[in-house]
N, C-alpha and C positions, 0 to 999 in steps of 0.2 A: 375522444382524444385519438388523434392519428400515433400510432407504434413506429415511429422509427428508429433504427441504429445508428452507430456512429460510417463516419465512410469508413468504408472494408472491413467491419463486424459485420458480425450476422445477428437479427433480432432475437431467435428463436435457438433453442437449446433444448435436445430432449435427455432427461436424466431418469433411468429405471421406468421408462416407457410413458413416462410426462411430458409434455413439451410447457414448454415456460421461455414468456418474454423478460428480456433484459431491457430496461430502457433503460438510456441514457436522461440525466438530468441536466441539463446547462445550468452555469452559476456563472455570477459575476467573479472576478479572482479572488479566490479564497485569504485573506490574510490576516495579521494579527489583533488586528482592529476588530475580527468577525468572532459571535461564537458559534458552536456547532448549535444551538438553539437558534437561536435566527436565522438560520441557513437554512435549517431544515423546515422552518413556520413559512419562509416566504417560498421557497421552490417544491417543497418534496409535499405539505402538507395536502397543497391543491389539486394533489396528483392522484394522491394516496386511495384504496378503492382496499377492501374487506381481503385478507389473505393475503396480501401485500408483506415481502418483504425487500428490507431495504437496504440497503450497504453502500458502503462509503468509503474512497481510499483514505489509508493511514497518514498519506501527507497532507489530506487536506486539514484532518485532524490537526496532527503535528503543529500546522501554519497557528492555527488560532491557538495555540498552549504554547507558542512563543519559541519554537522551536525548529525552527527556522534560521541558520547562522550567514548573516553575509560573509563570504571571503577573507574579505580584508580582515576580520573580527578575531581569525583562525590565526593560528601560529605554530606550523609544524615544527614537533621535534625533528633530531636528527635519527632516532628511533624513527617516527613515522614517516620521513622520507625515504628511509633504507626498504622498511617492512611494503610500504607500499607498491616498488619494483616486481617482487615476486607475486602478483595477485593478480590470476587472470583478468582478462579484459574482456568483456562480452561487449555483443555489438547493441545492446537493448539499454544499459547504463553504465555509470561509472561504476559503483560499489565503492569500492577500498583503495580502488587504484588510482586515487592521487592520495598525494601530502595531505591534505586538509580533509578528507572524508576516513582517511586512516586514524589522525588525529583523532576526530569527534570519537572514533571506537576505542580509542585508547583512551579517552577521559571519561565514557560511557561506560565502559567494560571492566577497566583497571588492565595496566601495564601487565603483570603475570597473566591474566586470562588473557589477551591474547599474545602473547609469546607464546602460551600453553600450544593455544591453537592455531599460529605458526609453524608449530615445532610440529604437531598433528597432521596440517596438509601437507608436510614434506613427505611424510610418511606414508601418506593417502597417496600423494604422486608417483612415487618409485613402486607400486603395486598395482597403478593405474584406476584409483579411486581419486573420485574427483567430491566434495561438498564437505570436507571432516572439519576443516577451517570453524565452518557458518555449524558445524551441529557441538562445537567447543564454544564457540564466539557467543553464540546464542542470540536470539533474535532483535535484541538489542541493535547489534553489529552486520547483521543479517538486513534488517530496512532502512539504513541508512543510503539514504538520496542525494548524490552529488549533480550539481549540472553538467547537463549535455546540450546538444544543437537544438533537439526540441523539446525544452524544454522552455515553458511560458514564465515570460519575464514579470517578474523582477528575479524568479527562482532560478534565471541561468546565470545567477551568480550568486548564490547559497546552496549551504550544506543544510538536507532537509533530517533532523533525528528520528527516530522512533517515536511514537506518542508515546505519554506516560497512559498506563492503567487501560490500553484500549479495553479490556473486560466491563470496567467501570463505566466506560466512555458509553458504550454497546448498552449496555442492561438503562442505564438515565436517559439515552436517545428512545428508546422504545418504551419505557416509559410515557415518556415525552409525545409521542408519537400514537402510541397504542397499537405497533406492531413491530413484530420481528423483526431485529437489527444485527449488523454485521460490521467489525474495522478491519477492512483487509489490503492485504498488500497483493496485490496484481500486475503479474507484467508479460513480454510475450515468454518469458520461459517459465512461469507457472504462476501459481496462485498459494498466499500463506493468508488464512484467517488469524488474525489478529483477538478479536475479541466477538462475543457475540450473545444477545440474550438469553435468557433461560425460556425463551418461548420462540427459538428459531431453530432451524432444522441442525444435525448434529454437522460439525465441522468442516465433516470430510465432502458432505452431499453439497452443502453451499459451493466448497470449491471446483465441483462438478458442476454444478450448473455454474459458475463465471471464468471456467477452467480456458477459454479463450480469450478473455478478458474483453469485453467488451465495455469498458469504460476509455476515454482518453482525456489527458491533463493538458496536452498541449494547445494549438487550435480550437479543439472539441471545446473546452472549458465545460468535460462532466464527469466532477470529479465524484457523485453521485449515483446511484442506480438503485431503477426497484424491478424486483424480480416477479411475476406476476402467474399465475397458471392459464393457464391457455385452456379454456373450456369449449369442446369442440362441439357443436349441436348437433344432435344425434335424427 
């Protein structure tokens, strides 16, 4: 099997003096119609090689657990179009900063949590801290995916949630699989594991080795990756 990356990732990653390949997996578009079981039997299965481990982003998850909101479905309060205004705007995705991705965190979260943590990054800003929002909001509110330019249609017009249970999701794929799994959330300004088997490396080291992310949803269509070690002949 030929190792390639996505365009402008890099294959190779070296964490605590290991190098390890990240492949990218291509999939047909993830959606609700699919489960993470058939996904993984028809792409990831025939890939798979001894040590292998595997991860997955959270919204491909999300799609197939129905969790995926068209637009039109949404109906922002007047709360969530206020609250919206004040939430940074990164050039990588929406977050919170529209009416309808604010919403979804206010029906996910509950109205007081975040107000709470509202009221908290106001705080964080006049002292010149920046993330207290997302460490109140909790990660609920934290991977919530609105559309942007690239993002692969039909999803540049839904609000993509959180999965439910990625812990549960992680430990039944590897199961499933017979290796180490991982639900994470990846973008270019960092990396949050989500969920991950009881026989996959501890949290922090996964996010190290995919810490540049090298999966893409748009174009790429791979919303999948297996990580691999790199064993160099001596």
């Amino acid at each position: 099997m030929e190792l390639t990356a996505n365009e402008g990732k890099t294959l190779e990653r070296e964490v605590d003096g290991v190098n390890y390949a990240r492949i990218p997996v291509r999939t047909h578009v993830i959606t609700d119609a699919d489960t993470i079981t058939e996904v993984l039997e028809q792409y990831v299965r025939p890939l798979l090689q001894e040590g292998d481990i595997v991860f997955i982003s959270e919204k491909a998850v999300a799609c197939t657990q129905k969790r995926a909101i068209p637009l039109e479905d949404i109906h922002p309060t007047w709360l969530a179009r206020t609250l919206c205004k004040f939430v940074y705007k990164n050039p990588f995705g929406i977050g919170l900063s529209m009416p309808e991705t604010m919403q979804c965190a206010l029906d996910e979260c509950g109205k007081l949590r975040i107000l709470l943590a509202a009221f908290v990054s106001v705080i964080g800003k006049l002292i010149g801290k920046r993330g207290w929002f997302y460490q109140v909001a909790g990660e609920k509110a934290r991977g919530i995916d609105g559309p942007c330019d690239c993002t692969l249609p039909p999803y540049n017009h839904y609000v993509v949630l959180t999965p439910d249970d990625p812990e549960k999701v992680a430990a039944n794929c590897a199961e499933q699989l017979g290796a180490a799994f991982a639900v994470v959330d990846a973008n270019d300004l960092g990396v949050n594991i989500l969920g991950s088997s009881a026989d996959a490396p501890p949290k922090d080291i996964i996010a190290e080795m995919i810490r540049d992310n090298p999966l893409g949803q748009s174009a790429q269509q791979t919303p999948i990756g297996i990580i691999r070690q790199i064993i160099t002949e001596k």
